[in-house]
C-alpha positions as CSV (number, residue, x, y, z in Angstrom):
1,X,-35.5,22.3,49.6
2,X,-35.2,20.2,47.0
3,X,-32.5,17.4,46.5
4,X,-31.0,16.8,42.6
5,X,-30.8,12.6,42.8
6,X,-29.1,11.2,40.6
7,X,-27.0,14.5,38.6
8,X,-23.5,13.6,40.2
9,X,-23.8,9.7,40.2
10,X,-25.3,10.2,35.9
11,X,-21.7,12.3,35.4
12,X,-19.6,10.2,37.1
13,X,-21.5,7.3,35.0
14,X,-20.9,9.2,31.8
15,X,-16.9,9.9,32.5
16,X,-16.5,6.2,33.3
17,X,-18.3,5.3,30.2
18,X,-15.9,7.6,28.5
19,X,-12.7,6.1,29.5
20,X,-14.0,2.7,28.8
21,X,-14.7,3.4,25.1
22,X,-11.9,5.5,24.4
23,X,-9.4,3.1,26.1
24,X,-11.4,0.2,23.5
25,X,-10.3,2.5,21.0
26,X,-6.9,2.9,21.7
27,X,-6.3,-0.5,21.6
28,X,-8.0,-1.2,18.8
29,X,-5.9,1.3,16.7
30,X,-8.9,4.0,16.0
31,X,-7.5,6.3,18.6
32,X,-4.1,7.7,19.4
33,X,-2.7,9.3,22.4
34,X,-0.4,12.2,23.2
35,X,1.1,13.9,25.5
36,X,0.4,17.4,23.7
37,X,-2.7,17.2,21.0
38,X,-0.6,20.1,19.0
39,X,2.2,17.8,18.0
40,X,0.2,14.4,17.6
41,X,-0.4,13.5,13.8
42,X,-1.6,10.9,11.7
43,X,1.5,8.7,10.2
44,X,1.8,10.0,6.4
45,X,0.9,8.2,3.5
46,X,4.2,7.3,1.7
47,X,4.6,7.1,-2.3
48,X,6.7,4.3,-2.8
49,X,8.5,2.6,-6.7
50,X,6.4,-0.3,-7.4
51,X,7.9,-2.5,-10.6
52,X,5.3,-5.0,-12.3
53,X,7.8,-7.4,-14.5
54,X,11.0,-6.0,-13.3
55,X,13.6,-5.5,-16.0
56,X,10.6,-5.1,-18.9
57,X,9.6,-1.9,-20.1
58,X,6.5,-1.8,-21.5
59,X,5.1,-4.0,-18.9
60,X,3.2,-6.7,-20.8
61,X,0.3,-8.7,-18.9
62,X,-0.6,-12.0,-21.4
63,X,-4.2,-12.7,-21.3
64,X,-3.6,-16.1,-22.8
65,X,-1.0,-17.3,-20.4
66,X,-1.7,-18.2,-16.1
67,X,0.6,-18.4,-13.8
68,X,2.3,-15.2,-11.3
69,X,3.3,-12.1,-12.0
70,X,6.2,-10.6,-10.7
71,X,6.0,-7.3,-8.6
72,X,8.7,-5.7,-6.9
73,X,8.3,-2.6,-4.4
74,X,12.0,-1.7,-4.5
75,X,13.8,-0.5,-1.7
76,X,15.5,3.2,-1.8
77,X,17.3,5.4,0.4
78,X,14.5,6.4,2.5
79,X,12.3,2.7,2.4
80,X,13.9,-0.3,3.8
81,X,12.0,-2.7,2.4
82,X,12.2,-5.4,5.1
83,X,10.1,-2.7,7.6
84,X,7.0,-3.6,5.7
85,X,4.0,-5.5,7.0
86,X,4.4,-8.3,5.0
87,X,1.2,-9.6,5.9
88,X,-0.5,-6.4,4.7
89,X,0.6,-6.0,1.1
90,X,-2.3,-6.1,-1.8
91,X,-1.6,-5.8,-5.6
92,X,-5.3,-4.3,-6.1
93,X,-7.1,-6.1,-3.8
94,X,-4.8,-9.3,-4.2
95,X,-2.4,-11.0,-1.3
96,X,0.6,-12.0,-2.8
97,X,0.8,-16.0,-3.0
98,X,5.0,-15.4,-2.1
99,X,7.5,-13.1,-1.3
100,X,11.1,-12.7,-1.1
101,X,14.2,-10.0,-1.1
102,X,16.7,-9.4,-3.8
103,X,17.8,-6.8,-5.8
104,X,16.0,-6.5,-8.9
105,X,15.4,-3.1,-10.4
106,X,16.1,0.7,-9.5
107,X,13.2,2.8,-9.4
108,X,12.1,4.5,-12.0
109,X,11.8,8.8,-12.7
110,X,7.9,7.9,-13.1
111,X,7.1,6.0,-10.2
112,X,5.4,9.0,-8.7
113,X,3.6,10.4,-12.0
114,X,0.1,10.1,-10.6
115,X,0.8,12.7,-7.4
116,X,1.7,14.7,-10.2
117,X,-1.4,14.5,-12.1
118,X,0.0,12.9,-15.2
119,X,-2.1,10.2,-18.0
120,X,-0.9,6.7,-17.6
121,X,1.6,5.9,-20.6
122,X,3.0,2.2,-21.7
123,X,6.4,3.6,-21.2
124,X,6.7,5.0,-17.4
125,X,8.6,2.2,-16.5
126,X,12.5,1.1,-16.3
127,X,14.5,-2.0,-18.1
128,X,17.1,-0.8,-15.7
129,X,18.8,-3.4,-13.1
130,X,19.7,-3.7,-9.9
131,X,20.9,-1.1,-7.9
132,X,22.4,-2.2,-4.7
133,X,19.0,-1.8,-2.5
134,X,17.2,-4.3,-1.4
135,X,13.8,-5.2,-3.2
136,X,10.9,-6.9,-2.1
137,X,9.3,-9.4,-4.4
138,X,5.9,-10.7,-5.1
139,X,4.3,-13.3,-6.7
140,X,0.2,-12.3,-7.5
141,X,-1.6,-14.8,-9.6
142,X,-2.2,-13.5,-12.7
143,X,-5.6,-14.9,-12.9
144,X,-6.4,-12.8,-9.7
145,X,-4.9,-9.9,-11.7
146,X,-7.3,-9.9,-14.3
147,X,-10.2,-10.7,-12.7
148,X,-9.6,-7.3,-10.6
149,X,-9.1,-5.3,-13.6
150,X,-11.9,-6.5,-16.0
151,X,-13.1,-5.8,-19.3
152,X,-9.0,-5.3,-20.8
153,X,-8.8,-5.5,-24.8
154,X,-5.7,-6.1,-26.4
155,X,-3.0,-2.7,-26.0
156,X,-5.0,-1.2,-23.2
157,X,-2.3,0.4,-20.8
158,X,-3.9,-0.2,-17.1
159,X,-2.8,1.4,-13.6
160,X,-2.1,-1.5,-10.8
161,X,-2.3,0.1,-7.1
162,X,0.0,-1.0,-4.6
163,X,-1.0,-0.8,-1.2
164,X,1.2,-1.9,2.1
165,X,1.4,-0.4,5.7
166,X,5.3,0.2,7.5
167,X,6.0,-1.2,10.4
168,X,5.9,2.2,12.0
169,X,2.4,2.6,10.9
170,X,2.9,4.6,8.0
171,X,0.4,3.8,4.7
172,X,2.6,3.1,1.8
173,X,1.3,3.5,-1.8
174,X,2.4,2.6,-5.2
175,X,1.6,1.9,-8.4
176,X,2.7,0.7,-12.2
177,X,1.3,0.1,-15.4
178,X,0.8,-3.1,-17.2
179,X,0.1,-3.2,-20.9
180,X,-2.5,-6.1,-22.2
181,X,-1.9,-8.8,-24.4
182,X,-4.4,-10.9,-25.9
């Protein structure tokens, strides 16, 4: 007769290894668990109104001039502003050098153009004012700014990507235009 050494202790080996590195994931964020793998999903990504300049339509970017550029991600019925990750908002690839909350702006008809596979234009912005909501308010260097975009000559319109996570782990996008100036 012959005796298998080894097969049960190998499987027993390989579920334990198992656990280990799925547990690591978990906690690391890779993984998520749930009680019925039908209804678990992967938090949406969220469109969200992103103002560069708030108030100023076109949305001039100076070459000339340094300094910060203003961006707002304005709040709306469905975003409460003050449930974002501060820590893990990026104007490009940019971290903002301050934030704060007011109200600033409304959101403008545009601010999801791109899901709806339209051409940047100079003009899909608002001059509008505050509506009640709070906003949250960056300052990016504008330095920083250009740098990210590159080669710009003077009445290029350019698309600026927002990018910020909730804190209930949704991915929030957003974007605007900024016309150049030299």
């Amino acid at each position: 007769m012959r005796k298998k050494i080894g097969t049960t202790n190998n499987v027993v080996l390989f579920l334990n290894v198992l656990a280990v590195a799925l547990i690591s994931l978990s906690f690391l964020g890779a993984v998520s668990w749930s009680a019925d793998y039908r209804t678990s999903s992967v938090p949406p990504t969220q469109i969200i109104p992103v103002d560069i300049k708030p108030r100023l339509c076109p949305n001039p970017l100076e070459v000339s001039k340094s300094g910060v550029v203003s961006v707002a991600i304005l709040g709306t019925e469905r975003l409460d502003v003050r449930q974002i990750r501060q820590d893990s908002v990026r104007l490009e690839e940019i971290q903002p050098e301050g934030i704060s909350w007011r109200d600033v702006a409304r959101p403008h008809k545009f601010y999801t153009w791109k899901s709806r596979g339209k051409k940047a234009k100079a003009n899909f912005c608002t001059d509008e004012g505050p509506d009640g909501k709070l906003d949250l308010v960056l300052q990016v260097n504008k330095k920083d700014l250009l740098r990210v975009l590159g080669k710009v000559r003077d009445g290029d319109v350019r698309v600026v990507r927002l990018s910020a996570w909730h804190k209930s782990g949704a991915r929030l996008v957003g974007q605007d235009v900024v016309v150049i100036e030299k």
